[in-house]
FIBATOR-723970 format. One record per atom (N, C-alpha, C): residue in three letters; x, z, y. Coordinates in steps of 0.001 Angstrom, whole numbers, padded with zeros to 6 digits, always signed. Each point is the difference from the previous one (the first is absolute). Example, Ala and Ser with C-alpha at 12.3 -4.5 7.8 and 13.67 -1.06 7.14 Angstrom:
% residues 2
Ala+013190+007800-005690/Ala-000890+000000+001190/Ala+000900+000000+001200/Ser-000350-000720+001050/Ser+000820+000060+001190/Ser-000770+000730+001090/
//
This chain:
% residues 255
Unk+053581+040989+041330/Unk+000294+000621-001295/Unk-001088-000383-001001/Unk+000512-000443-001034/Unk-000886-000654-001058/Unk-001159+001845-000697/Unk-001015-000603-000729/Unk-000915+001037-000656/Unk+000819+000826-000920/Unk+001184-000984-000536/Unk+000574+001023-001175/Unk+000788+001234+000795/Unk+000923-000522+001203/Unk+000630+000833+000687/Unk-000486+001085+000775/Unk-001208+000022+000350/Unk-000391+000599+000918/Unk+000284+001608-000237/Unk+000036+000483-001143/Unk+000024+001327+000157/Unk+002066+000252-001271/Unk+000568-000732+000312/Unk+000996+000299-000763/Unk+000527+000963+000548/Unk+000252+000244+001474/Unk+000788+001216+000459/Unk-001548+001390+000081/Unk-000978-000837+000824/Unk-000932+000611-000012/Unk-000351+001548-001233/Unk-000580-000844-000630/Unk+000538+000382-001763/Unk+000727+001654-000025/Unk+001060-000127+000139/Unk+000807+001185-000110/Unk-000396+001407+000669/Unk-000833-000192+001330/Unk-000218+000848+000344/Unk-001849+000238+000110/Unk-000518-001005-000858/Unk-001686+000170-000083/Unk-000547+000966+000119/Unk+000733+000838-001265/Unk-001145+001339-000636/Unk+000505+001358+000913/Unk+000990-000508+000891/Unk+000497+001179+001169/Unk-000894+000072+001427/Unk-000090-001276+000164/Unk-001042-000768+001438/Unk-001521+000500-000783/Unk-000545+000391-000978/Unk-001492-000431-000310/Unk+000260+001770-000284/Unk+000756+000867-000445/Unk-000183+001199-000620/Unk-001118+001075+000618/Unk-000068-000263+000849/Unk-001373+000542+001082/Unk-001774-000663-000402/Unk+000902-001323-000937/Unk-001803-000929-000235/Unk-000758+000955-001051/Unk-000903+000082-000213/Unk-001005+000877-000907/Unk-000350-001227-001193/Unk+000730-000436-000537/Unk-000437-000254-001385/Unk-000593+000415-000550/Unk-000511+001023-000238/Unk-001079+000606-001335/Unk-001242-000164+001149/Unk-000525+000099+001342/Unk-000932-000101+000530/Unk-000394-001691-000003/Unk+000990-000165-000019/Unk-000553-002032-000055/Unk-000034-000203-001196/Unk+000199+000584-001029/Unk-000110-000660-001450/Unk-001038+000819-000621/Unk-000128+001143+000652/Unk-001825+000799-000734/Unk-001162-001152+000840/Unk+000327-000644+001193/Unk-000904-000267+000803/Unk-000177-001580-000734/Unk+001061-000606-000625/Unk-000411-001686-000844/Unk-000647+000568-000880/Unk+000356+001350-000961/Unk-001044+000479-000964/Unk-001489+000090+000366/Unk+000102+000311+000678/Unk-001888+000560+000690/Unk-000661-001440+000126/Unk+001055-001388+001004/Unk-000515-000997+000501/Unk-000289-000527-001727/Unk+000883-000207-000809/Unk-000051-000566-001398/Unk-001238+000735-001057/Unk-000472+001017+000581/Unk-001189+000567-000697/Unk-001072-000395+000381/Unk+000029+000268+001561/Unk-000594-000662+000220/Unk-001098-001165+000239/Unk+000872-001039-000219/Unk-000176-001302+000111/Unk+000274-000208-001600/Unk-000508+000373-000942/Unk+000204+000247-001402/Unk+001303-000470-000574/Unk+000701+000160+000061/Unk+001040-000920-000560/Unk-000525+000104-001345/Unk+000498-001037-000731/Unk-000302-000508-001291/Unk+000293+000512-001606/Unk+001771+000401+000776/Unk+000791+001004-001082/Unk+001213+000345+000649/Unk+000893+000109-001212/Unk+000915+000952+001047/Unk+002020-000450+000154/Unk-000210-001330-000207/Unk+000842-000917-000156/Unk+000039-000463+001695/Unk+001427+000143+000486/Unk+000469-000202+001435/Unk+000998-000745+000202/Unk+000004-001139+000801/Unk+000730-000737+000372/Unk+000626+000656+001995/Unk+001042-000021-000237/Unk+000261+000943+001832/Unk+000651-001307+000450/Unk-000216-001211+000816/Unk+000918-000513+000679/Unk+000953+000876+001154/Unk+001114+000024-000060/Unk+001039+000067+000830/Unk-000067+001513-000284/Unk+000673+001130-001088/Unk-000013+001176-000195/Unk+000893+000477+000482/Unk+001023-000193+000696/Unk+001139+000687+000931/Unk+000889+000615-001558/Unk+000251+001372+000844/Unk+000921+000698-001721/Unk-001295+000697-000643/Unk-001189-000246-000134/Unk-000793+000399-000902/Unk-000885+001376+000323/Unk-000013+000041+000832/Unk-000404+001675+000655/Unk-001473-000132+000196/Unk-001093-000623+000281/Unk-001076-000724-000460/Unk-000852-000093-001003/Unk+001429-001223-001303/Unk-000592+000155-001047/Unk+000259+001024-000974/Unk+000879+000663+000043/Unk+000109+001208-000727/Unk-001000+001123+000426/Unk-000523+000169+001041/Unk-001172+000916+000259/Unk-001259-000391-000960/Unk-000341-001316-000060/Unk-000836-000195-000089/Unk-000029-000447-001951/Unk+001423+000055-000209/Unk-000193+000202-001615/Unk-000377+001349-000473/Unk+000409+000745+001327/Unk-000225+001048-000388/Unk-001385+000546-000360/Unk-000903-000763+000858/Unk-001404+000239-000142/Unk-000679-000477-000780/Unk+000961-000769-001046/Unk-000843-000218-001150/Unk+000194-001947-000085/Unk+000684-000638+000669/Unk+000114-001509+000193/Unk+001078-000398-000498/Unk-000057-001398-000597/Unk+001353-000366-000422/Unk+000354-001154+001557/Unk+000918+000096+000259/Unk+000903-000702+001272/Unk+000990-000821-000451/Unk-000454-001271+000244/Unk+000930-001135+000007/Unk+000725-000538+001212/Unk+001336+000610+000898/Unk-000192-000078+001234/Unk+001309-001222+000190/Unk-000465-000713+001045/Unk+001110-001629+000341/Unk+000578+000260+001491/Unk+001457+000273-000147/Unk+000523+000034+001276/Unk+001103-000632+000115/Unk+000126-000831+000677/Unk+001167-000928+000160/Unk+001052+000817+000715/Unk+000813+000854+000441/Unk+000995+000643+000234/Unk+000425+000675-001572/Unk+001064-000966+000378/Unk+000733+000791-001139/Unk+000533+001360-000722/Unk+000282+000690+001863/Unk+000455+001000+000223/Unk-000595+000859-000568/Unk-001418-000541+001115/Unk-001673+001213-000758/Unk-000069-000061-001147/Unk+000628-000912-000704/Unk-000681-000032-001834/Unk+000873+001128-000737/Unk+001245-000199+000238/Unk+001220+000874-000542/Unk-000313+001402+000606/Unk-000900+000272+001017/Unk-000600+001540+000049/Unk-001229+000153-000293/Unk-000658-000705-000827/Unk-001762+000206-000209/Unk+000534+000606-001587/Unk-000602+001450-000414/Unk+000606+000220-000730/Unk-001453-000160-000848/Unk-000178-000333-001075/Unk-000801-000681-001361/Unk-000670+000999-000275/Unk-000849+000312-000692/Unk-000723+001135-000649/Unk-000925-000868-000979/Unk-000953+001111-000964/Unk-000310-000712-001199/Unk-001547-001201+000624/Unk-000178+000501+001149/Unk-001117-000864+000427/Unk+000494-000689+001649/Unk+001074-000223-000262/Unk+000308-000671+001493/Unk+001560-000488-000358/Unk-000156-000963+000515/Unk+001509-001520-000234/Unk+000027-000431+001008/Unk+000583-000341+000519/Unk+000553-000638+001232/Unk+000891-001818-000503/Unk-000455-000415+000762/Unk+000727-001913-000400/Unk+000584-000663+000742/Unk+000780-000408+000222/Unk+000660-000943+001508/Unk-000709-001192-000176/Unk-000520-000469+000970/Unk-000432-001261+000824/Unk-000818-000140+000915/Unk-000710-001231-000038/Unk-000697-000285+001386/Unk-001365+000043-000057/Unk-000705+000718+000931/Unk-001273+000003-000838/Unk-000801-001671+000907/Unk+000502-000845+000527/Unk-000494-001310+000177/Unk+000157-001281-001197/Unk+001064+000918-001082/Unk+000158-000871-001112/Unk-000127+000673-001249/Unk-000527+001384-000193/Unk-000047+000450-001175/Unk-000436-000099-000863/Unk+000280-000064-001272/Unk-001458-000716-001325/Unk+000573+000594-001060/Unk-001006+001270-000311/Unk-000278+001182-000593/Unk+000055-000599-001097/Unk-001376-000821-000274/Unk-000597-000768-001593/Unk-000749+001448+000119/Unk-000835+000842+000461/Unk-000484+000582-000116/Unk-001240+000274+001040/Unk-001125+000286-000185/Unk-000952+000738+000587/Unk-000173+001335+000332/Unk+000201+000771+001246/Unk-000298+001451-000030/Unk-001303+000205+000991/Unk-000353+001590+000194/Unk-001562-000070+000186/Unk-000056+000062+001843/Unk+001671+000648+000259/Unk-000202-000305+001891/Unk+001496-000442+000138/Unk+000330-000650+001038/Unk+001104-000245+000837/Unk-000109+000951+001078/Unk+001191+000486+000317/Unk-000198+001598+001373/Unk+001790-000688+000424/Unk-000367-000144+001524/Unk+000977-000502+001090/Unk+000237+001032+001164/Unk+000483+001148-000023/Unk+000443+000728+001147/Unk+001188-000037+000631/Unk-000006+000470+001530/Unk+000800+000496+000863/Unk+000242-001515+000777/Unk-001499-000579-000121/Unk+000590-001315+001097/Unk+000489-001025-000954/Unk+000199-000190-001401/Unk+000696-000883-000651/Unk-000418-001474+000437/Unk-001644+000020-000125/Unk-000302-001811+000298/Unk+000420+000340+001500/Unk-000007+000561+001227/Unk+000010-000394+001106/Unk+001658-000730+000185/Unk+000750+000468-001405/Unk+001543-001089+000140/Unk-000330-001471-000065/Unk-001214-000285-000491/Unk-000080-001462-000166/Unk-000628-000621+001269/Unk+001363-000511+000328/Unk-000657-000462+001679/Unk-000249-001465+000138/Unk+000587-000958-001024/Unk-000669-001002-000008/Unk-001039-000320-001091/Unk-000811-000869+000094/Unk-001360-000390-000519/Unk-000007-000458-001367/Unk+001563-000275-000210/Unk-000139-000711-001399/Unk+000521+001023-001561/Unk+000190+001063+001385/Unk+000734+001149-000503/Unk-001197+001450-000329/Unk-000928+000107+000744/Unk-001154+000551-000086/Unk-000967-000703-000945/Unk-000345-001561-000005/Unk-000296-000045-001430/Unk+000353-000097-000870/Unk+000981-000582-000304/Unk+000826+000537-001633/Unk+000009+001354+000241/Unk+000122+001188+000456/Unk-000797+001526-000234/Unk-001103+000251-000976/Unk-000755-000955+000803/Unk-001913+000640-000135/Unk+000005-000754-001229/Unk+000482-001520-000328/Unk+000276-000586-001025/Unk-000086+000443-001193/Unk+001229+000711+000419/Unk+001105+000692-001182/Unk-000985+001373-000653/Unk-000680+000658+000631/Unk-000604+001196-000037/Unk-001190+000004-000366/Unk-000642-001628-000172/Unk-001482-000368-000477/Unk+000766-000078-001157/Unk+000826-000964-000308/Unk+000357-000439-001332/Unk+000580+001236-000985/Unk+000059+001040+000327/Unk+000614+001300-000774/Unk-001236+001019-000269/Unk-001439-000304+000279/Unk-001104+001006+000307/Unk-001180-000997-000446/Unk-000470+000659-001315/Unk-001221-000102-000435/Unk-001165-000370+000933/Unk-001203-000598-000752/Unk-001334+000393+000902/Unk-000580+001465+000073/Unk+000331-000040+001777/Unk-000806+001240+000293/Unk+001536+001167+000287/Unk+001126-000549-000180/Unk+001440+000911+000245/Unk+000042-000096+001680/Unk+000409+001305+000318/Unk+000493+000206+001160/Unk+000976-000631+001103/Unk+000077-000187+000973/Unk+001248-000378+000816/Unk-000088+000991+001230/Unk+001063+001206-000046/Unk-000026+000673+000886/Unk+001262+000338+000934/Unk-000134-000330+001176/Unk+001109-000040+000999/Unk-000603-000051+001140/Unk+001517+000483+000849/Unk-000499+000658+001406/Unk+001407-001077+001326/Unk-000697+000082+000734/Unk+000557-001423+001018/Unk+000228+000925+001447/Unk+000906-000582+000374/Unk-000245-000064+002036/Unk-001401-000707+000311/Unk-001023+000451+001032/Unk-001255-000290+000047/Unk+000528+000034+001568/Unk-000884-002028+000228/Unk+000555-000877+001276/Unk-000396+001218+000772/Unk-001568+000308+000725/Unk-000855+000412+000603/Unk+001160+001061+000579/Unk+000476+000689-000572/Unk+001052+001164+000641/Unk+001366-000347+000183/Unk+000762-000875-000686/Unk+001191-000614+000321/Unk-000273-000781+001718/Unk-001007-001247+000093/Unk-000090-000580+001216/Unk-000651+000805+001446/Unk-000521+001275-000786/Unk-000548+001248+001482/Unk+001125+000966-000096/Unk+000420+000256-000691/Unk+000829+001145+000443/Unk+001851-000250-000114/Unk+000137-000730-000089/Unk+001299-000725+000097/Unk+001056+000816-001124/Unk+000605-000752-000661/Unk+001006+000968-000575/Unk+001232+000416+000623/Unk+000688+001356+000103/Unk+000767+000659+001041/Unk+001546+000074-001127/Unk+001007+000594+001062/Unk+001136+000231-000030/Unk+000164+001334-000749/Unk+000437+000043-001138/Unk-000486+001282-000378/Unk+002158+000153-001214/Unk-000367+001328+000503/Unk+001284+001065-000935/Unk+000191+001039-000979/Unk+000036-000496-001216/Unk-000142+001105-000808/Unk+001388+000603-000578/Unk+000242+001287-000371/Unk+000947+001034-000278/Unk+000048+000687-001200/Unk+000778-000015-001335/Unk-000282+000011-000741/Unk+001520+000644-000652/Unk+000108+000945-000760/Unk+001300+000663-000798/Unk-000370+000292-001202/Unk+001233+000610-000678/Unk-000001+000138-001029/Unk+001022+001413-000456/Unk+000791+000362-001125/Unk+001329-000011+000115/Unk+000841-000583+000126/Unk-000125-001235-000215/Unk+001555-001125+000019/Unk-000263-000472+001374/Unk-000751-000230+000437/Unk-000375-001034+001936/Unk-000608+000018+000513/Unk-000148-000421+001103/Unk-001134+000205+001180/Unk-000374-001284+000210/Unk-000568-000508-000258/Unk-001002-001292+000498/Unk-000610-000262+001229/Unk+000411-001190+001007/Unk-000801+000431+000579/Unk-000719-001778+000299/Unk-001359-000370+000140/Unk-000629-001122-000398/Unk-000750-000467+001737/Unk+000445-000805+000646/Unk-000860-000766+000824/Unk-000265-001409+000297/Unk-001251+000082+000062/Unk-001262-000835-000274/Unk-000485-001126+001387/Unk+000553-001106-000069/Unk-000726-000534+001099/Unk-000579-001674-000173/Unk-001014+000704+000667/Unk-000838-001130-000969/Unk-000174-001164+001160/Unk-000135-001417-000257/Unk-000906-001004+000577/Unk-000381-000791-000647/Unk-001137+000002+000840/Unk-001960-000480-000367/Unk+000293-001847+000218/Unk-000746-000589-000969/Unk+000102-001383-000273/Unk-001633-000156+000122/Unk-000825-000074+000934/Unk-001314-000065-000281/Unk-000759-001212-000484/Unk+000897-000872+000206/Unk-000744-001226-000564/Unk+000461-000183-001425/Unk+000595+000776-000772/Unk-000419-000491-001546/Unk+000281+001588-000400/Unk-000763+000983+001046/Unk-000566+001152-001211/Unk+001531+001141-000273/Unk+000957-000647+000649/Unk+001588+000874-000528/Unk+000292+000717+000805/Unk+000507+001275-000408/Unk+000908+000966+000575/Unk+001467+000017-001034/Unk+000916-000187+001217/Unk+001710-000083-000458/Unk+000365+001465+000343/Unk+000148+001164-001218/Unk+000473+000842+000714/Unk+001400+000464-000563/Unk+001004-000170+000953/Unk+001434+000054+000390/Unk+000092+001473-000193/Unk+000952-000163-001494/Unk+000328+001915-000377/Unk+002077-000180+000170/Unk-000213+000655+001151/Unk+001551+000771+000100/Unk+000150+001682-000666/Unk+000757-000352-001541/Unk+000368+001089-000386/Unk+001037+000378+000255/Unk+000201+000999+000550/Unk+001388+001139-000271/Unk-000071+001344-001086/Unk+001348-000017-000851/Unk+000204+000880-000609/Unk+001078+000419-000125/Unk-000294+001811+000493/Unk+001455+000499+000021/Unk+000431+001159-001317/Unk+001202-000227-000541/Unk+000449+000531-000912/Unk-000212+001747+000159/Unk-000376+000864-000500/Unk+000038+001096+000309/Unk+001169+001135+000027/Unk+000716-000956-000886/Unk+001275+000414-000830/Unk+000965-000213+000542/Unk+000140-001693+000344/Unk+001170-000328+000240/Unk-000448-000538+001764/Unk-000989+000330+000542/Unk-000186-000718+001391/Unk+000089-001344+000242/Unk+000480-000890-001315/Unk-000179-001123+000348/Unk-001372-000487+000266/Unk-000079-000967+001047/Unk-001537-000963+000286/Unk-000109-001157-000383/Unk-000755-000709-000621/Unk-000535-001041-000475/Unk-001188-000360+001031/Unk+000328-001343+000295/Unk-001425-000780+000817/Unk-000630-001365-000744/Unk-000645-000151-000459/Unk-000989-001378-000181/Unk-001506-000389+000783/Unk-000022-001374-000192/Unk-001659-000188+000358/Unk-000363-001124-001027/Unk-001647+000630+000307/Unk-000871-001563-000859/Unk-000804-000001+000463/Unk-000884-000986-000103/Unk-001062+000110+000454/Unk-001069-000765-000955/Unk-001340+000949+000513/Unk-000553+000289-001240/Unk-001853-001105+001220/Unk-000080-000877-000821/Unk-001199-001019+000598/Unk-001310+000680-000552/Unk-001128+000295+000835/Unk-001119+000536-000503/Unk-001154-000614+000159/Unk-001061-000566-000539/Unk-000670-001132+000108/Unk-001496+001148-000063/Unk-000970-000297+001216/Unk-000652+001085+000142/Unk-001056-000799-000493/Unk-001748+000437-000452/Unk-001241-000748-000736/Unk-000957+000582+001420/Unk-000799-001061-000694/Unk-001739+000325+000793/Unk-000702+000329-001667/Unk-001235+000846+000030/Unk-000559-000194-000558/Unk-000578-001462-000577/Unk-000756-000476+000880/Unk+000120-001943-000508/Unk+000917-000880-000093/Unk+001016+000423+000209/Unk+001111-000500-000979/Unk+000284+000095-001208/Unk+000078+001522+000027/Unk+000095+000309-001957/Unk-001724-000406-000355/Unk-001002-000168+000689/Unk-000305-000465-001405/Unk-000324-001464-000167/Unk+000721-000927+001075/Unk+000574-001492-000714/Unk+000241-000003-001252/Unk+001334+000845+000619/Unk+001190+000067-001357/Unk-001089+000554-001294/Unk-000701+001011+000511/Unk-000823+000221-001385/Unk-000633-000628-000420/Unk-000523-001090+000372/Unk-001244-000750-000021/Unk+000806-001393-000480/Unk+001148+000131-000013/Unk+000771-001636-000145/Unk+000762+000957-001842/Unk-000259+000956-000240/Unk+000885+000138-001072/Unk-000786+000945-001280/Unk-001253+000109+000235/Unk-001360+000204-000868/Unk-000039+001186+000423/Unk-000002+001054+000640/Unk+000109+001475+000466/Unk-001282-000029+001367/Unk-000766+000803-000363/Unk-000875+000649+000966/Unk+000353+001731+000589/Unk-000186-000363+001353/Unk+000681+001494+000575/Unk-001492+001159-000159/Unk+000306+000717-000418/Unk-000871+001346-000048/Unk+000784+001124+000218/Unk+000700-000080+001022/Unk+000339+001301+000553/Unk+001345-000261+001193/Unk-000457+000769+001819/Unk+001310-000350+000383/Unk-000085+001368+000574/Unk+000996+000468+000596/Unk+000011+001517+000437/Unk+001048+000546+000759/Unk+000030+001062+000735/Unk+001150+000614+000764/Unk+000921+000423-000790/Unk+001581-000455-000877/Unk+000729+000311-000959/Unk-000290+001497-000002/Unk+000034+001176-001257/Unk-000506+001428-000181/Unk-001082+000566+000733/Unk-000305-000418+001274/Unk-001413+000874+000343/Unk-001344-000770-000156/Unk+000316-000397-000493/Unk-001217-001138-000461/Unk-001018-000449+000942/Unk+000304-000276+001636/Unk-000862-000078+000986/Unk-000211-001570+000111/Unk-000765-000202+000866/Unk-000336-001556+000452/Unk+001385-000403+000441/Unk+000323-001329+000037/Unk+001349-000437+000466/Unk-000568+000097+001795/Unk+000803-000335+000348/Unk-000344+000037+001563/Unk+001548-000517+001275/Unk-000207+000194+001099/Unk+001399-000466+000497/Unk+001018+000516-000053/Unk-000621+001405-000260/Unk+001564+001227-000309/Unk+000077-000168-001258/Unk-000085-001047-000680/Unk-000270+000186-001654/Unk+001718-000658-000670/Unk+000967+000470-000032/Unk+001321-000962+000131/Unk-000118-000246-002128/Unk-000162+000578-000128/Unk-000087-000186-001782/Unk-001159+000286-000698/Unk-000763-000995-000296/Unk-001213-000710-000425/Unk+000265+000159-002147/Unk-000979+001095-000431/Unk-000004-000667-001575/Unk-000979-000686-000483/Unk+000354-000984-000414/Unk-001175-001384-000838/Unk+000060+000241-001634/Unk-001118-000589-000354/Unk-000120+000391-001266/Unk-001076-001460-000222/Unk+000810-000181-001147/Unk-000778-001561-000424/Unk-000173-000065-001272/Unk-001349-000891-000442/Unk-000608+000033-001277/Unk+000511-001482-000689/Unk+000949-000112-001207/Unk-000174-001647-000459/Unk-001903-000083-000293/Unk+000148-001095+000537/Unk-001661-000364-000374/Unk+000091-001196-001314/Unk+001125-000488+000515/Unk+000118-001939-000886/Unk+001594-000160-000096/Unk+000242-001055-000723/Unk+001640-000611-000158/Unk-000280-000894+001721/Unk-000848-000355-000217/Unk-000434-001382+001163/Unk-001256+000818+001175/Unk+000060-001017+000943/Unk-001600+000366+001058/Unk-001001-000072-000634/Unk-000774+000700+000108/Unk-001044-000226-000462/Unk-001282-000544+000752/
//
């Protein structure tokens, strides 16, 4: 299944599968990392914003959100506000014509880029949209715990009023170029009418080392100053499955 497809059926039932995720705890927690690590101002670029649940928190806190998500679906539900827009496309080809002061990548977005040419047009794309001294903040599958603790067979359960969802997950490990293929069999049953619906996709996850990202950082003018246990802010480690990085443009070029 091509990048554009991947979430077309997916899509429909996103914000039903995630309704349990704590959005406002991951989007106070890029605030803190973005204070942090000074951000510059208050101009935001979000690669891959889903239906906007993210960047609308975080307009809320005072940011304007420029967010790029190639599902169409997600765009036609990211609903706009006076400091947050939502845009269809790709963020391996996007060109703003603009400078903002951070780029912010959650829920795994770069770990979709599983090939190499596809991860740098990313980092590329995200130098070329960010001032000297602008942010690049995103959070990855981290190898160290993907290759020790194996990724498992896992089932999640999920309703609504209109359906019952139900989502399983089975993954296999590609260790020699860094990928996890994980195979989603959805079922959804009508609540109403008992009819069932079945699809699958599968969704490729391309896991980092710390010295990996900072190749990529080091090949696209970005110095890393910050990597961390995604929200508890601990050392990464082998139980560490989601790693947040935080990178400084230093240069257009190496320096």
């Amino acid at each position: 299944m091509t990048d554009a497809k991947i979430f077309q059926a997916y899509s429909r039932y996103y914000d039903l599968l995630y309704s349990d995720k704590n959005y406002y705890a991951e989007s106070e927690y890029v605030v803190n990392l973005l204070r942090k690590y000074a951000v510059p101002g208050s101009d935001i670029l979000e690669f891959g914003c889903g239906t906007g649940k993210h960047g609308r928190i975080l307009a809320a806190r005072g940011f304007r959100v420029t967010g790029i998500e190639q599902s169409a679906n997600m765009v036609e539900k990211a609903c706009s506000s006076d400091k947050f827009k939502c845009i269809h496309g790709d963020i391996r080809t996007i060109d703003l014509s603009y400078q903002f002061d951070a780029v912010v990548s959650l829920f795994h977005v770069i770990s979709y880029q599983v090939l190499n040419e596809d991860i740098m047009a990313v980092f590329s794309r995200a130098a070329q949209h960010l001032g000297l001294g602008g942010l690049f903040v995103f959070d990855v599958w981290y190898s160290p715990a993907v290759l020790s603790q194996r990724p498992t067979v896992r089932i999640k359960r999920m309703s609504d009023e209109f359906v019952n969802v139900t989502r399983i997950a089975e993954p296999v490990v590609h260790s020699n170029v860094n990928r996890v293929d994980v195979n989603f069999m959805i079922i959804v049953q009508d609540k109403h009418t008992e009819f069932i619906e079945q699809f699958r996709e599968t969704h490729s996850m391309r896991h980092f080392s710390l010295p990996e990202i900072d190749l990529l950082a080091d090949a696209n003018g970005f110095e890393r100053i910050g990597a961390e246990e995604f929200l508890s802010g601990k050392e990464p480690g082998e139980d560490t499955w989601g790693v947040c990085v935080v990178l400084r443009k230093r240069s257009k070029f190496n320096d």
